[in-house]
C-alpha positions as CSV (number, residue, x, y, z in Angstrom):
1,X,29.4,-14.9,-21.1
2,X,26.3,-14.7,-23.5
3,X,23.4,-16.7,-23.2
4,X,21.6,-18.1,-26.5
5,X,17.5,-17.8,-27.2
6,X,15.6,-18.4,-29.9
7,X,13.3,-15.4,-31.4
8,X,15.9,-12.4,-30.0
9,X,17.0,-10.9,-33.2
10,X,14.5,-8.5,-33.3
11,X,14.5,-5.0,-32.9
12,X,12.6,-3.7,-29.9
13,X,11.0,0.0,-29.3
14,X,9.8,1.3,-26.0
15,X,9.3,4.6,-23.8
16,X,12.0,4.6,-21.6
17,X,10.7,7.4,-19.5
18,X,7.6,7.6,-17.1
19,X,4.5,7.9,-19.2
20,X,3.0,11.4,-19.0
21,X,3.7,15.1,-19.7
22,X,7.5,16.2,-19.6
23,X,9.7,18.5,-21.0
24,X,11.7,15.5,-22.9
25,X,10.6,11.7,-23.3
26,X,12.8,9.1,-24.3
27,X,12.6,6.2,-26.8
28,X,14.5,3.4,-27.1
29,X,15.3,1.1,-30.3
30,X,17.5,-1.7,-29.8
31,X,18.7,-4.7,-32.7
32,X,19.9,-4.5,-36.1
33,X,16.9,-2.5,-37.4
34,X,17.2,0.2,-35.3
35,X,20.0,2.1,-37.1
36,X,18.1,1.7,-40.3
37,X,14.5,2.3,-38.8
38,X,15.4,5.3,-37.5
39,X,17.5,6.6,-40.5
40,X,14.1,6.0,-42.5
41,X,12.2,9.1,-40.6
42,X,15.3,11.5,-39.4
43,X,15.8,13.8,-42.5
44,X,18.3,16.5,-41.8
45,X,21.6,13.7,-42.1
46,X,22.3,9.9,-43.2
47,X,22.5,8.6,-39.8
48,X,24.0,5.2,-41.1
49,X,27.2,7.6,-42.0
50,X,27.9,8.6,-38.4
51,X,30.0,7.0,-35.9
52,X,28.9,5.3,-33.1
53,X,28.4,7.6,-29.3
54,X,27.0,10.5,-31.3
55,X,24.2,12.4,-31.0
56,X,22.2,14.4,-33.9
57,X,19.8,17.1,-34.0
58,X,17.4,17.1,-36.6
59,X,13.4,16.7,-37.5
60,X,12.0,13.3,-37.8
61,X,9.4,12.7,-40.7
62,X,6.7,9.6,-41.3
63,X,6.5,10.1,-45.2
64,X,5.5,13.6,-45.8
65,X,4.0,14.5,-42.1
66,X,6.7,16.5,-39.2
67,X,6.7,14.3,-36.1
68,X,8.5,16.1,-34.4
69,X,12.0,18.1,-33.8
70,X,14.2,15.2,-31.6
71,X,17.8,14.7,-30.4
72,X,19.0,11.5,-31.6
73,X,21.7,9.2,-29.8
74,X,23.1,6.3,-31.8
75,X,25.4,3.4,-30.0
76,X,27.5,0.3,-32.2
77,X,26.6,-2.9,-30.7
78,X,28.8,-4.2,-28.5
79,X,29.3,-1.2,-26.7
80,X,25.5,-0.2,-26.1
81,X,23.8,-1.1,-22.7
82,X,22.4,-4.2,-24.5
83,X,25.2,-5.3,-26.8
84,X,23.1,-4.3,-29.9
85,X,22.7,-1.2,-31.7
86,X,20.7,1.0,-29.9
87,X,19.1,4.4,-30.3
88,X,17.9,6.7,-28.1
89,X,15.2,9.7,-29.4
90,X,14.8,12.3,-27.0
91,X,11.4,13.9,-27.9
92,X,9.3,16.6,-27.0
93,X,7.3,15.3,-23.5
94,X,4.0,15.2,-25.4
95,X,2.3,11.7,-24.8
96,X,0.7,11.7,-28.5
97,X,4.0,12.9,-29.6
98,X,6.0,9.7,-28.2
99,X,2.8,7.6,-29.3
100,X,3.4,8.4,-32.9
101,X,6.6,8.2,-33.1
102,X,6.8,4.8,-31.4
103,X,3.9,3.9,-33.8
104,X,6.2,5.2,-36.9
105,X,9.1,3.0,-35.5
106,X,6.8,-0.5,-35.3
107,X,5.4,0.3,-39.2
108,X,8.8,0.1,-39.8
109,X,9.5,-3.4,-38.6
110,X,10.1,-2.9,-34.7
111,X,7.7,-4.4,-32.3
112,X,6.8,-3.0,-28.4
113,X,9.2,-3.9,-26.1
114,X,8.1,-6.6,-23.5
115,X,9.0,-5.3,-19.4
116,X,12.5,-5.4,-19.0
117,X,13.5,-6.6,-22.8
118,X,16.1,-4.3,-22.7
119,X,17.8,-5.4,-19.6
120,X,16.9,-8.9,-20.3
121,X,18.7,-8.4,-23.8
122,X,22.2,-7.2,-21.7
123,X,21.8,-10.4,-19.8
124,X,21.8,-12.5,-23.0
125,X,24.7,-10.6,-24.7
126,X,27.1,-10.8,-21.4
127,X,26.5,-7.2,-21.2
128,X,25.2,-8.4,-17.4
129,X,24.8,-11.2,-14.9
130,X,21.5,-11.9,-14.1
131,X,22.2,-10.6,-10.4
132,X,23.5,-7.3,-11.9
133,X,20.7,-7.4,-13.9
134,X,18.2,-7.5,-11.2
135,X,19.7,-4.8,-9.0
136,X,18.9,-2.1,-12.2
137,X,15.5,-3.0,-10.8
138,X,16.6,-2.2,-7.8
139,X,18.0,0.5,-8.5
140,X,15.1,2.2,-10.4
141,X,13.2,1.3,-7.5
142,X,15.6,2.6,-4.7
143,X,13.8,5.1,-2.3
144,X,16.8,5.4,0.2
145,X,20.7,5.9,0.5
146,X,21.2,2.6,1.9
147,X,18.9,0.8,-0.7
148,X,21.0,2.8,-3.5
149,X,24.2,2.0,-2.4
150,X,23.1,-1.7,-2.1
151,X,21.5,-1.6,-5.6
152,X,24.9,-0.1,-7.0
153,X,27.3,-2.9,-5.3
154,X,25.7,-5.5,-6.5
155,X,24.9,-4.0,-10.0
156,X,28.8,-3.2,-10.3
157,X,29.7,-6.6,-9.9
158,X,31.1,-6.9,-6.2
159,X,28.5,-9.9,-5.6
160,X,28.8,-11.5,-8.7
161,X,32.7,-11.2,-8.9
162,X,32.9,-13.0,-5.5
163,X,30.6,-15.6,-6.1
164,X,32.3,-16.3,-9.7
165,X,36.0,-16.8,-8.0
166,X,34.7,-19.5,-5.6
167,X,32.6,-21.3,-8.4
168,X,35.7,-21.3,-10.4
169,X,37.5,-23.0,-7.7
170,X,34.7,-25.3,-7.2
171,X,34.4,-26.3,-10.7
172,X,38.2,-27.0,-10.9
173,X,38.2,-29.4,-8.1
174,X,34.9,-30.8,-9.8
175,X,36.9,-32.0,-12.5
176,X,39.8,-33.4,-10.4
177,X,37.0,-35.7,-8.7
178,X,35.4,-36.4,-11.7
179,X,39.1,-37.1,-14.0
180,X,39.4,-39.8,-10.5
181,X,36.3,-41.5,-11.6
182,X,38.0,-42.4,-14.9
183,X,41.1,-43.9,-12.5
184,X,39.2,-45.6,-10.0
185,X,40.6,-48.9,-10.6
186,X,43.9,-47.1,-9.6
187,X,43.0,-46.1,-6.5
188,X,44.4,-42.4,-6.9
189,X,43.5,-38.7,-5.8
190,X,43.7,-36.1,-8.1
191,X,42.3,-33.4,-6.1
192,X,43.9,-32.8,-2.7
193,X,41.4,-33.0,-0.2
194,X,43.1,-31.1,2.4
195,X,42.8,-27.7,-0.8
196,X,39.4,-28.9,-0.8
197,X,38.9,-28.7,2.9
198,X,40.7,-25.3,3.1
199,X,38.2,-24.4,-0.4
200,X,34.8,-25.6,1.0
201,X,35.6,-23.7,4.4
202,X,36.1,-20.2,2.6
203,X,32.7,-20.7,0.6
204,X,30.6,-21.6,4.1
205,X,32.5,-18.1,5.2
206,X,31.3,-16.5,2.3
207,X,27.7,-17.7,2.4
208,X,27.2,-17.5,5.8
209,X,28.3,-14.0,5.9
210,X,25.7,-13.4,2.9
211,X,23.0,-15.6,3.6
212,X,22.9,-13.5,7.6
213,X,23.4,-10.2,5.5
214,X,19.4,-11.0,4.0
215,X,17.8,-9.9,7.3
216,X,19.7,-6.4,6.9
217,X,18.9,-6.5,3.3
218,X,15.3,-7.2,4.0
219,X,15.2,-3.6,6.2
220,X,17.3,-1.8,3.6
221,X,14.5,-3.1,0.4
222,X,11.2,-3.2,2.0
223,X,11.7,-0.7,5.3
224,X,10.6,-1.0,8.8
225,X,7.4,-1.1,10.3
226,X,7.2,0.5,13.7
227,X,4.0,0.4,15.9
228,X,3.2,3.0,18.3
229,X,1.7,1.5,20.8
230,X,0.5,2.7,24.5
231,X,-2.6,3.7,26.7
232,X,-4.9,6.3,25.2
233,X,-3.7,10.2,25.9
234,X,-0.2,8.6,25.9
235,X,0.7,10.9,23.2
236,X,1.2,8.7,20.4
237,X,-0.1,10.5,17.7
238,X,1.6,13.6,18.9
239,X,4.7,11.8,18.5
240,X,3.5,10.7,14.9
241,X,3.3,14.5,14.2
242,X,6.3,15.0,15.8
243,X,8.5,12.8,13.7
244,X,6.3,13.6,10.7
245,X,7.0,17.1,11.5
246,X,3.6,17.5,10.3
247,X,0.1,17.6,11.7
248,X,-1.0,14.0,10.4
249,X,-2.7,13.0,13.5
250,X,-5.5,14.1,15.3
251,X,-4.6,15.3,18.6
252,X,-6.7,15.5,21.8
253,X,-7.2,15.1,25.3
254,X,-10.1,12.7,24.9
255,X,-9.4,9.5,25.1
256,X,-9.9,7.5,22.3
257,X,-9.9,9.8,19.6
258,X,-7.9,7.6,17.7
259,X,-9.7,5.2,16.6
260,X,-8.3,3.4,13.5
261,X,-4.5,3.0,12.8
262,X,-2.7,5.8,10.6
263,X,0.6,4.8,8.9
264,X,3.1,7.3,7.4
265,X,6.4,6.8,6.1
266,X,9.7,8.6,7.3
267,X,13.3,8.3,6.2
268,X,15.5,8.0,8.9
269,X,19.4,7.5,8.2
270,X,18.7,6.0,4.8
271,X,16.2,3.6,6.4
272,X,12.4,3.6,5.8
273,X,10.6,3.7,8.6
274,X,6.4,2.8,8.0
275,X,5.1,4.6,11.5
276,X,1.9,3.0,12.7
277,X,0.4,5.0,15.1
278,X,-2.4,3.0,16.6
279,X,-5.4,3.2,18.8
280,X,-4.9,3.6,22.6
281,X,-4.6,0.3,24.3
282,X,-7.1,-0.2,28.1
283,X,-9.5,-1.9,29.9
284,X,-13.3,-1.6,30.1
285,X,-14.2,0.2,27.6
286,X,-18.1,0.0,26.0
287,X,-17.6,1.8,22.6
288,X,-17.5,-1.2,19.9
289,X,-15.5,1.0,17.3
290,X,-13.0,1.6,20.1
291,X,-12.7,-2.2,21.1
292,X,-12.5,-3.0,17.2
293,X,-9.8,-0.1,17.1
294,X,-7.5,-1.7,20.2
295,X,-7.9,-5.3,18.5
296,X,-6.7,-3.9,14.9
297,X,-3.8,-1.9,17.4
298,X,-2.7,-5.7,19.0
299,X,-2.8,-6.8,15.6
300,X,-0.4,-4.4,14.2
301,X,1.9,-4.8,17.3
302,X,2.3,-8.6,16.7
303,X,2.8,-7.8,13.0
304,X,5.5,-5.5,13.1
305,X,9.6,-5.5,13.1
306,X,9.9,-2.7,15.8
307,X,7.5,-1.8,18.8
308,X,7.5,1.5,20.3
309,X,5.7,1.8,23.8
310,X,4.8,4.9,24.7
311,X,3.8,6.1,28.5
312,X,3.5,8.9,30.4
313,X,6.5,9.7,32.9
314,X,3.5,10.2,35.9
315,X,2.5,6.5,35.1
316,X,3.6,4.0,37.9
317,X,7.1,2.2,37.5
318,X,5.6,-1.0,38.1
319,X,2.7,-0.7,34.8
320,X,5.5,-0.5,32.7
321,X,7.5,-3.0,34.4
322,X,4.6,-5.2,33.7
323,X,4.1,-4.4,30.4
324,X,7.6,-4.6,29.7
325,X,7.2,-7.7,30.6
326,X,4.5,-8.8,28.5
327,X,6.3,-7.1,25.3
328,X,9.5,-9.8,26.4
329,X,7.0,-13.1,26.6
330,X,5.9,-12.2,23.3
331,X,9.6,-12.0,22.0
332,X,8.9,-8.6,20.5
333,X,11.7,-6.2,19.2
334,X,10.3,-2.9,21.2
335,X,11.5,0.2,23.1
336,X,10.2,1.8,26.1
337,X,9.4,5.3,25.7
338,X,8.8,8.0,28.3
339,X,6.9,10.8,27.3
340,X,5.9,14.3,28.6
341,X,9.3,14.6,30.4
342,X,8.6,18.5,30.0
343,X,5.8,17.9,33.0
344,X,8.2,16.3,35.4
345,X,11.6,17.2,36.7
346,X,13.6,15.1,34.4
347,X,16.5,14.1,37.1
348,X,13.6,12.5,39.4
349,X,11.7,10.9,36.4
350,X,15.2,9.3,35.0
351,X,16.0,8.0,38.5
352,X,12.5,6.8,38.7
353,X,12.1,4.9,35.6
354,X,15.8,3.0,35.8
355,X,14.7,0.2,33.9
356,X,16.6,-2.8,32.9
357,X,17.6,-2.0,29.0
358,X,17.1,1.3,29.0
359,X,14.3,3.9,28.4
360,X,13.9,6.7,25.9
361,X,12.9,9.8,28.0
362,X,11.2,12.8,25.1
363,X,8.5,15.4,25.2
364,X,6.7,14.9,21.9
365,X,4.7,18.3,22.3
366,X,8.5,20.4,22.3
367,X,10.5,18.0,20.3
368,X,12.8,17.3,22.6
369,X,15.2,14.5,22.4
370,X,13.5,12.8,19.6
371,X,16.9,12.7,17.4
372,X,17.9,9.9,20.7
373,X,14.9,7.9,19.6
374,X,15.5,8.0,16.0
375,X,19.0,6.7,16.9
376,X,17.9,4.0,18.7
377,X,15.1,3.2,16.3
378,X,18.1,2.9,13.2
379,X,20.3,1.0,15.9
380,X,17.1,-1.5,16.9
381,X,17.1,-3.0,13.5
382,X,20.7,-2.4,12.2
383,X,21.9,-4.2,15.3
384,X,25.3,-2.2,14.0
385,X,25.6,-3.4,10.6
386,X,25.2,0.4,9.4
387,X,27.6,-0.2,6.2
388,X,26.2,-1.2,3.1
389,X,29.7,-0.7,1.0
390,X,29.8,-4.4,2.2
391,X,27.5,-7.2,-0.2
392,X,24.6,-6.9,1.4
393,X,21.8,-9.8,0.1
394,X,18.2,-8.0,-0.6
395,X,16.6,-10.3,-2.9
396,X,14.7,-13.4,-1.8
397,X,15.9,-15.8,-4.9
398,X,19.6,-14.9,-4.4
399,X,18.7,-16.0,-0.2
400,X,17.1,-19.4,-1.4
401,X,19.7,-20.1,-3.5
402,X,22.4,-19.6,-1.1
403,X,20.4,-21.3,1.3
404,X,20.3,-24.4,-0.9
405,X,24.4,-24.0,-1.6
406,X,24.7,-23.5,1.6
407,X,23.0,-27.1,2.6
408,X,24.7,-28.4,-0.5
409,X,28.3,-27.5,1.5
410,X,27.6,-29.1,4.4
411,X,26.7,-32.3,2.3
412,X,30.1,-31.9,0.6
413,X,32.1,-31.9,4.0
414,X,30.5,-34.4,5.5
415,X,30.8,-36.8,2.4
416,X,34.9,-35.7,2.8
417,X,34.7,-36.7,6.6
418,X,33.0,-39.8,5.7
419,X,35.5,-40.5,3.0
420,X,33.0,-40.8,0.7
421,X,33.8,-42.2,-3.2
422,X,33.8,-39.6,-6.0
423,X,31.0,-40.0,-7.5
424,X,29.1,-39.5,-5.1
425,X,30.8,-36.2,-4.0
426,X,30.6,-35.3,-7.4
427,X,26.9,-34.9,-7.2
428,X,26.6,-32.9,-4.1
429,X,29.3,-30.2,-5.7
430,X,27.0,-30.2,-9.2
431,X,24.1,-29.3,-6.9
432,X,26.0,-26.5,-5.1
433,X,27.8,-25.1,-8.5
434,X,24.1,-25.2,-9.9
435,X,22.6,-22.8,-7.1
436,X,25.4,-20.6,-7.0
437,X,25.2,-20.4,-10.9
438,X,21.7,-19.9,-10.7
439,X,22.4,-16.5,-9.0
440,X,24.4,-14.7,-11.7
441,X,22.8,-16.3,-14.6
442,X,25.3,-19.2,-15.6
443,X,22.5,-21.9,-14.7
444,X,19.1,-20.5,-16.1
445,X,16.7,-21.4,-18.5
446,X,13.9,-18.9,-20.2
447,X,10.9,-19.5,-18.4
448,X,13.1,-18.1,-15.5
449,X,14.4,-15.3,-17.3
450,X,10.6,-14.3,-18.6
451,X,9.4,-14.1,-14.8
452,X,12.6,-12.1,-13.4
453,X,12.7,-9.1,-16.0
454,X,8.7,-9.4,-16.3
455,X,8.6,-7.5,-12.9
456,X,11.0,-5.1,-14.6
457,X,9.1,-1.3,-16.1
458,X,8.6,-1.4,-20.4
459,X,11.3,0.4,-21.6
460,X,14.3,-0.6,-19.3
């Protein structure tokens, strides 16, 4: 499906590689010029003689002056990533280099490309849905496994393909209800509302299932943060270095040495993890900085998807029964945490601290056992949804949307139940085929279009 706007038959030039000092940068032409503009300053061959999918070696001139000594790709529209002719120059990693040469590409009729043109320019030549589009973003922005695998799914079409089937359907019986408007003096069903029942139950299915995936798809795009909370000497920051595996955190016996939180990312199982460790947490304390460091510590707890407390395996059962307690009141997502079982006699200090849902015994200083905790730190927030070969929903407009469908199917079965007349069933189905077509592009319009690929990088 291609999309129509005014003021796109230009031809568009941009860096397509990070700006900077490289062994190779890459520009990108892409319209009708961008054969003929490029033709203009490569020297060695006619480049509008060659077949499309080659690639030519060869200087590149601006009248009498070298540029520079490039590889040159050239695609035939359709069968480019945009749907236009496209050409790729792969330059010498020189910043002033790239400069000129985009600079000898836009005297000869090209103009910068705005963020995301070229991906925007796919969308509108059916190259792309607008959801496939997106997850390039998401690719290019991908810092795990699991957010690259997500990224891919969706950009291969398994999202858009099952979304498109049901609409289909939709649309079909759409026209059924609306060809009974025409009859209604008749009396007479053209759609079979037990198909529609059986229809408008597999699409709640399907948007459930995707609208509940957003919370593992919210983990997978933006991470987890984890405080690390406890009493001061609990050995929080030692376990920061720990899973660091670096010395990030001061480290001492005095207590309050932290005063200030310290966060650190870590990539555990494909999962970002942002580790907080925080100030030491007690009572009676003088020192300002330290009371300011303890509030900014309670702030960070409330504030975060996953609590770690830590505590000493000498402190009494009943202080971490109680604040156990106090992490369940405030509906927290935490785990206990025993620490410095390499001071005890582990047997005893298990039997001890038998805790209603579970504790985590380690010795931060040795290392020991912390691959259990970073287990049951991917298991806290996957809740076992550790596959993402599945459509898994990370963006927040493809959530609303659904949302909105969603609310739009519950409208439609209950105006079945009721018995409702066509027209007005009609209206709640336009409402869900518009929310579901707003996803992959079918129901857009260009203001829309500017802001989604504006958060895009130039050149892509």
């Amino acid at each position: 499906m291609t999309h129509r706007l005014t003021g796109w038959d230009d031809t568009i030039v941009a860096l397509a590689t990070p700006p900077g000092v490289g062994a190779i940068g890459v520009i990108r032409l892409s319209g009708k010029q961008a054969w003929p503009i490029t033709a203009q300053m490569f020297s060695s061959k006619d480049l509008l003689q060659q077949s499309s999918h080659t690639i030519h070696v060869g200087l590149l001139r601006d009248s009498d002056q070298i540029l520079d000594e490039a590889v040159v790709s050239l695609f035939r529209g359709p069968k480019s990533y945009t749907g236009e002719d496209v050409v790729e120059i792969s330059a010498h990693g020189s910043p002033f280099i790239q400069q000129t040469i985009i600079d000898a590409c836009i005297q000869r009729g090209a103009r910068l490309a705005k963020a995301g043109e070229f991906t925007q320019r796919a969308f509108l030549n059916g190259k792309l849905d607008l959801a496939q589009a997106e997850a390039v973003a998401d690719l290019i922005a991908s810092s795990t496994e699991a957010s690259r695998k997500a990224a891919i799914h969706t950009m291969r079409g398994g999202f858009s393909e099952q979304l498109r089937a049901l609409r289909e359907q939709l649309i079909r019986f759409a026209a059924l209800i609306e060809l009974e408007l025409d009859f209604s003096q008749e009396d007479v069903e053209f759609a079979d509302r037990d198909q529609f029942y059986a229809l408008i139950g597999e699409m709640e299915q399907v948007t459930g299932k995707l609208i509940a995936s957003f919370r593992l798809g919210n983990v997978i795009r933006n991470g987890v943060s984890v405080a690390i909370i406890g009493k001061p000497n609990a050995g929080k920051s030692t376990l920061l270095n720990a899973l660091l595996q670096e010395d990030r955190a001061i480290v001492s016996d005095i207590p309050g040495t932290t005063r200030d939180t310290i966060e650190e990312l870590i990539n555990i199982d494909g999962i970002l993890f942002r580790l907080i460790d925080t100030a030491g947490i007690r009572t009676g304390t003088s020192d300002i900085i330290e009371s300011a460091g303890m509030q900014r510590s309670l702030d960070k707890m409330r504030g975060s998807d996953l609590v770690v407390y830590l505590f000493d395996c000498q402190d009494p059962v009943e202080e971490v029964l109680a604040k156990k307690a106090e992490l369940d009141e405030a509906g927290l997502n935490y785990l206990l945490v025993a620490n410095k079982l390499d001071r005890t006699d582990e047997a005893a200090t298990r039997a001890a601290f038998n805790i209603p849902g579970g504790v985590i015994f380690i010795a931060a200083k040795d290392h020991r056992h912390l691959e259990v905790l970073k287990e049951r730190m991917v298991d806290s927030v996957l809740k076992g949804e550790v596959s993402t070969e599945n459509t898994v929903i990370t963006n927040a407009r493809h959530y609303h949307a659904l949302k909105e469908a969603d609310k739009s199917l519950l409208e439609i079965r209950s105006g079945l139940d009721k018995k409702l007349p066509g027209d007005l069933l009609a209206a709640d189905i336009r409402r869900c085929l518009h929310f579901l077509g707003e996803i992959t592009g079918e129901v857009t319009n260009e203001d829309m279009l500017d802001y989604i690929f504006s958060k895009f990088c130039i050149g892509k």
